[in-house]
C-alpha positions as CSV (number, residue, x, y, z in Angstrom):
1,X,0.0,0.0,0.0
2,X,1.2,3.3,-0.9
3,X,2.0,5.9,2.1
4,X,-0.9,8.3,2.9
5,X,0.8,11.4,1.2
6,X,1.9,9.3,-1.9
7,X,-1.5,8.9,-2.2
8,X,-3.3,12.7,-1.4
9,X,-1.0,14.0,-3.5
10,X,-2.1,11.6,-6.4
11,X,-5.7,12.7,-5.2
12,X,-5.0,16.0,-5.0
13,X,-2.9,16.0,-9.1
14,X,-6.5,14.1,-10.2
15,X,-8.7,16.4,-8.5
16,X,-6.9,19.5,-10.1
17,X,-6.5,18.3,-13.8
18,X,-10.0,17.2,-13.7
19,X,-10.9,20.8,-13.1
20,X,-8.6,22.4,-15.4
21,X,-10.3,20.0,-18.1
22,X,-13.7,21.3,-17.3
23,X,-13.6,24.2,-20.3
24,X,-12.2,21.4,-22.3
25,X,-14.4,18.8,-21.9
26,X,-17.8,21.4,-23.1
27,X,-15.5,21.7,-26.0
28,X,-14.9,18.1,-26.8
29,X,-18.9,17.2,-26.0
30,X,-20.3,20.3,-27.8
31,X,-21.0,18.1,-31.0
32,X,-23.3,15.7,-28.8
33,X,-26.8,15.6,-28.8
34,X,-28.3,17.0,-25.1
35,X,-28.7,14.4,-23.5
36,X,-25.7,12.8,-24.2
37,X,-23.7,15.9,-22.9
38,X,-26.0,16.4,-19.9
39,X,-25.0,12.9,-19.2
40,X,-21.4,13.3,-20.0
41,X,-21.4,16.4,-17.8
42,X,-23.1,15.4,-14.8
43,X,-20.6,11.9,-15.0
44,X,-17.6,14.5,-14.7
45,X,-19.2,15.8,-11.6
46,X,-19.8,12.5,-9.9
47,X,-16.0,11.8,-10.3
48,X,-14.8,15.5,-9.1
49,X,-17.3,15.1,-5.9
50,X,-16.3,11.3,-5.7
51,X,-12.3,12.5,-5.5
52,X,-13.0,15.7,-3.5
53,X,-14.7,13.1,-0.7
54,X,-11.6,11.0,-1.2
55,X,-9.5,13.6,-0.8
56,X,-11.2,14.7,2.7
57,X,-11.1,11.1,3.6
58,X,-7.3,11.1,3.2
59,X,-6.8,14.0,5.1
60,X,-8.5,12.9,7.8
61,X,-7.0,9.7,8.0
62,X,-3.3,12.0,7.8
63,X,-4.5,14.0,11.1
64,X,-6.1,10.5,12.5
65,X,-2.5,9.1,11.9
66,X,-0.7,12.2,12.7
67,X,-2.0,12.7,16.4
68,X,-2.0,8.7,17.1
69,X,2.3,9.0,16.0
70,X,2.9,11.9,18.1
71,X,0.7,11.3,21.1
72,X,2.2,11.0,24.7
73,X,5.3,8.5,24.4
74,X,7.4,6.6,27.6
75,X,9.9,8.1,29.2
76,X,13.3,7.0,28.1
């Protein structure tokens, strides 16, 4: 398994192109008939929310991991 910030940053790289493609995707599905970009559209959407939630998941998981390393630790 890859290490929690291996894998928000991958998140994160995702998350941002698929953004950044937004402009270009009403481009690329402009020939479509209506429904078939309303479909293609709203798809596009369920992935960005689908990796925004992952992303939140990740960075919780991070702070979970975070406090649980660096909690109280035995004197030496």
């Amino acid at each position: 398994m890859l290490p929690i910030h291996t894998r928000i940053e991958r998140t994160e790289r995702l998350l941002r192109r698929m953004e950044q493609d937004a402009t270009l995707m009403a481009v690329r599905i402009a020939p479509l008939a209506a429904d078939h970009r309303a479909s293609a559209m709203s798809y596009a959407e369920l992935l960005r929310s689908q990796a925004r939630a992952e992303l939140a998941r990740l960075m919780e998981e991070r702070c979970s991991n975070e406090m649980t390393s660096t909690g109280p630790q035995p004197a030496d």
